[in-house]
N, C-alpha and C positions, 0 to 999 in steps of 0.2 A: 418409445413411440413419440412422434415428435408432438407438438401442438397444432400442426394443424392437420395431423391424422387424426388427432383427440377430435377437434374439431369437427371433422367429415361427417365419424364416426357417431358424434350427437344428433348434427345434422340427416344422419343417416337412420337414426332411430326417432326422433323426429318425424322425420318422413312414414314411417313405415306403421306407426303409431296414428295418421292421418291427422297431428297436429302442427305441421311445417308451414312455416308462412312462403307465399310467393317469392317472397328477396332469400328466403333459406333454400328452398329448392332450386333457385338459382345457383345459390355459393355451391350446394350439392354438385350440381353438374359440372360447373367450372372446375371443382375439387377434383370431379373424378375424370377429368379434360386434362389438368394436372398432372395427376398420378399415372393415368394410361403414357403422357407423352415421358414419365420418367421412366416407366418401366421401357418403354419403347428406346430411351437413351440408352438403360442398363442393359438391355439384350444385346445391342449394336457395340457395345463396348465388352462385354464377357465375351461376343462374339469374334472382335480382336484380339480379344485373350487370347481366346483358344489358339487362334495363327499362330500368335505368335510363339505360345508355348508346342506348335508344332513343329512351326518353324527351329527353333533353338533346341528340343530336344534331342535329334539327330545328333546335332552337333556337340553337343556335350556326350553323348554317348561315347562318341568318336574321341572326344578330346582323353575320357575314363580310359577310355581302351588303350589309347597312347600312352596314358600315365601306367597303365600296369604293363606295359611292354620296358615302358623305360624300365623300373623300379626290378622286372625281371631279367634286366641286364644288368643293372647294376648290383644284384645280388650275385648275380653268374661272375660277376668283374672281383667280388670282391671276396668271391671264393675260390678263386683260381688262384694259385701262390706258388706251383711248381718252378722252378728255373727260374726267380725272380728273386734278385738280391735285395738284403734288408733295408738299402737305402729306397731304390724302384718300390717297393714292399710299403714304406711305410708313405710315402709321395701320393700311390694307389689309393689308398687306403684313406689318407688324408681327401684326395678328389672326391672318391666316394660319397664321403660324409660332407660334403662341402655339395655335393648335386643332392643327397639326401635331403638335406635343408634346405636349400631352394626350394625340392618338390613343398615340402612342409612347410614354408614360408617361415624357415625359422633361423635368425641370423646364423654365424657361424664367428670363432673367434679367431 
C-alpha cells in the first residue's frame, strides 16, 4: 500500500470518527478524485489488453498449428527411407535435423 493510500485511509477514518478538520476532508476528496481517475486509467488500459490479446491470440493459434503440420512432415520425411541411397539417406536426415533446430531455436553444427 502506497503512502498516500496510507494516507486516504487515515483520512478516511478520520472522517468517519467525526474528527476530520475542513483541510482533511478536502485532501479526502481530492484523494478519492485521484484514485477514481486511476482506476478509470486502469480499466481503459486492461481494456486494451483484452484487444489486443484478442487480436494476437488467433494468430498464434494458427502460427501452433503450422508448427505441428510442419514438424508432422518432417517426421513423415524422416521416416520414409525406401529406394533412398545411403548418401540421399544421410543428406535427408542431415536437413531434418537442421529444420528440427530452427523450429527449436537451437543452433546446428
Amino acid at each position: 500500500m502506497s503512502d498516500r493510500e496510507q494516507q486516504l485511509l487515515h483520512l478516511g477514518d478520520r472522517a468517519r470518527r467525526g474528527v476530520a478538520l475542513p483541510a482533511e476532508l478536502d485532501q479526502l476528496a481530492a484523494g478519492i478524485t485521484e484514485q477514481a481517475a486511476r482506476i478509470t486509467t486502469l480499466e481503459h488500459v486492461a481494456a486494451g489488453n483484452r484487444q489486443h490479446v484478442a487480436a494476437v491470440v488467433p494468430e498464434l493459434e494458427k502460427a501452433e498449428a503450422a508448427l505441428a503440420r510442419v514438424r508432422a512432415e518432417l517426421h513423415a520425411l524422416a521416416s520414409e527411407v525406401r529406394g533412398i541411397g545411403p548418401i540421399a539417406l544421410a543428406g535427408r536426415r542431415d536437413a531434418v535435423a537442421r529444420i528440427r533446430a530452427a523450429l527449436d531455436e537451437q543452433p546446428t553444427t
